[in-house]
C-alpha angles and dihedrals in degrees: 000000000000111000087007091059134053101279099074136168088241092068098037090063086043084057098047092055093054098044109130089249096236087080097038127089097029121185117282127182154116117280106203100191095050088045084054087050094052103042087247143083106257132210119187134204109207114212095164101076107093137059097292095044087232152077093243094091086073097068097034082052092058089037096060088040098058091056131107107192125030091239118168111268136196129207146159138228157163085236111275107064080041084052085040094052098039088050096055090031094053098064089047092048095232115160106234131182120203117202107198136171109272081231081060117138104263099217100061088046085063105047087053090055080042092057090038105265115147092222116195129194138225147145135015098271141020100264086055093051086048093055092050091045098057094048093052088046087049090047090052106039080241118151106246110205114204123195107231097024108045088079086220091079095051087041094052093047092047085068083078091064096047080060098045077056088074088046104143098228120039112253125223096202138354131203119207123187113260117212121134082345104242091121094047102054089042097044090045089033080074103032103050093056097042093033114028098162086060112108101223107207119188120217126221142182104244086221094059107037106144100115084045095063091033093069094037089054099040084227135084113272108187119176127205093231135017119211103207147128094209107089090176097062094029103122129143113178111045117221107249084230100058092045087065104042090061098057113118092014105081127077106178135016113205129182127210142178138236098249088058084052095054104052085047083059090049092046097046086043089054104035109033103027087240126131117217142195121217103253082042085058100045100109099053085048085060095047094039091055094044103051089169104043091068096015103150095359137129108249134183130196148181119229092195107179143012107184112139137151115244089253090054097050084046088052102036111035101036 
């Protein structure tokens, strides 16, 4: 849909005008060792560097910015767009609730009660806590924000692709990490009406495929468990909205699995001094585990969160 529908160009800039600075303007750059390494040469957008270690603060930021009045609001997440929402709604002294997995990271649960989020949990698995979390919201006359399907968080991430604009080489393709879509119909929002030559390929955990199929299919594909390590791009029943936000935008759908993502981790760790979590390394997963496909191309893509425990960076990047 792209400028037809209700993510536009027009908002986004707005957006990027009204980010909180500290998220704006992210590393990018070219990282030659890990390009050696893939076969490609590798640009990376940086979205870890800040004090969420994420790019969600982009979108939490626009969205508090957009409102008139500091009402109570709800949410759920798989812990940073939960961390991204308590840290713009904390200055504005706006009451949130976050509703997360029980299987939730830690650590990100405890940065959201650290930035003075009640945080309630329920359910084995994002799309659970979200359920519960909407009908709470409803009981109550509470606003409920959704990733993916409030417009402000795809908004606030399309800003990213207003920066890649300035890139200093031109790109053939870039792979952003899929989950719950609000980065990618931002991010290609921009990018395919800026740059329309650019392939846009989304990237996707193999255990939680179902946006994946759903825009394969043109229909939604929703799945009853999801099998991934990455928490951040683990949905399993697509919003009906993002879905179609991202029509038209999308070139190229590509799974990947979580031993791909791992490595990406270790390589990014390695070569470019970045830690990564696995949704943030899903790009170069997709690019590791398809050599030919990019083989000798200029590739872009966006490390979008690094938010790890301690054990998991024992177990993962060493």
């Amino acid at each position: 849909m792209g400028e037809t529908g209700r993510i536009t160009l027009e908002r986004i800039e707005a957006a990027a005008e009204a980010i909180d600075p500290v998220f704006r303007n992210t590393p990018q750059f070219v990282c030659e060792p890990l390009s050696k390494a893939l076969g490609v040469r590798l640009a990376l957008k940086v979205e870890t560097v800040n004090p969420l270690r994420s790019f969600k603060g982009r979108g939490a930021s626009w969205l508090l910015a957009t409102m008139a009045e500091s009402e109570p609001l709800m949410c759920a997440s798989a812990g940073n767009f939960g961390q991204a929402m308590a840290y713009a709604c904390r200055p504005r002294n706006v009451p949130l609730t976050v509703y997360a997995a029980t299987a939730a990271n830690p650590l990100k649960l405890e940065r959201m009660r650290a930035m003075g989020a009640t945080v309630v949990l329920h359910g084995e698995d994002f799309d659970a806590a979200k359920t519960e979390g909407r009908r709470v919201a409803a009981a109550r006359g509470v606003r409920f924000v959704e990733d993916g399907v409030d417009p402000e968080p795809s908004e606030g991430a399309g800003s990213i692709g207003l920066e890649l604009l300035d890139f200093s080489e031109p790109l053939d393709a870039i792979v952003i990490p899929l989950g719950n879509g609000a980065l990618l119909a931002g991010v290609a929002t921009v990018l395919k009406a800026r740059r329309p030559e650019l392939r846009i390929v989304a990237a996707q955990a193999m255990g939680a495929p179902a946006m994946t199929e759903s825009l394969r299919r043109g229909e939604l594909v929703v799945h009853d468990r999801i099998d991934t390590i990455a928490d951040g791009i683990g949905i399993r029943e697509p919003a009906p909205e993002a879905l179609a936000d991202l029509r038209g935008l999308v070139d190229e759908c590509l799974l990947t699995s979580d031993e791909a993502m791992i490595r990406a981790m270790r390589l990014l760790h390695v070569h470019a001094g970045i830690v990564a979590e696995p949704s943030g390394a899903a790009g170069i997963a997709v690019v590791l585990e398809r050599p030919d496909q990019f083989a000798g191309q200029r590739v872009a893509t966006i490390v979008g969160g690094g938010n790890l425990t301690p054990e998991q960076m024992e177990r993962w990047l060493a």
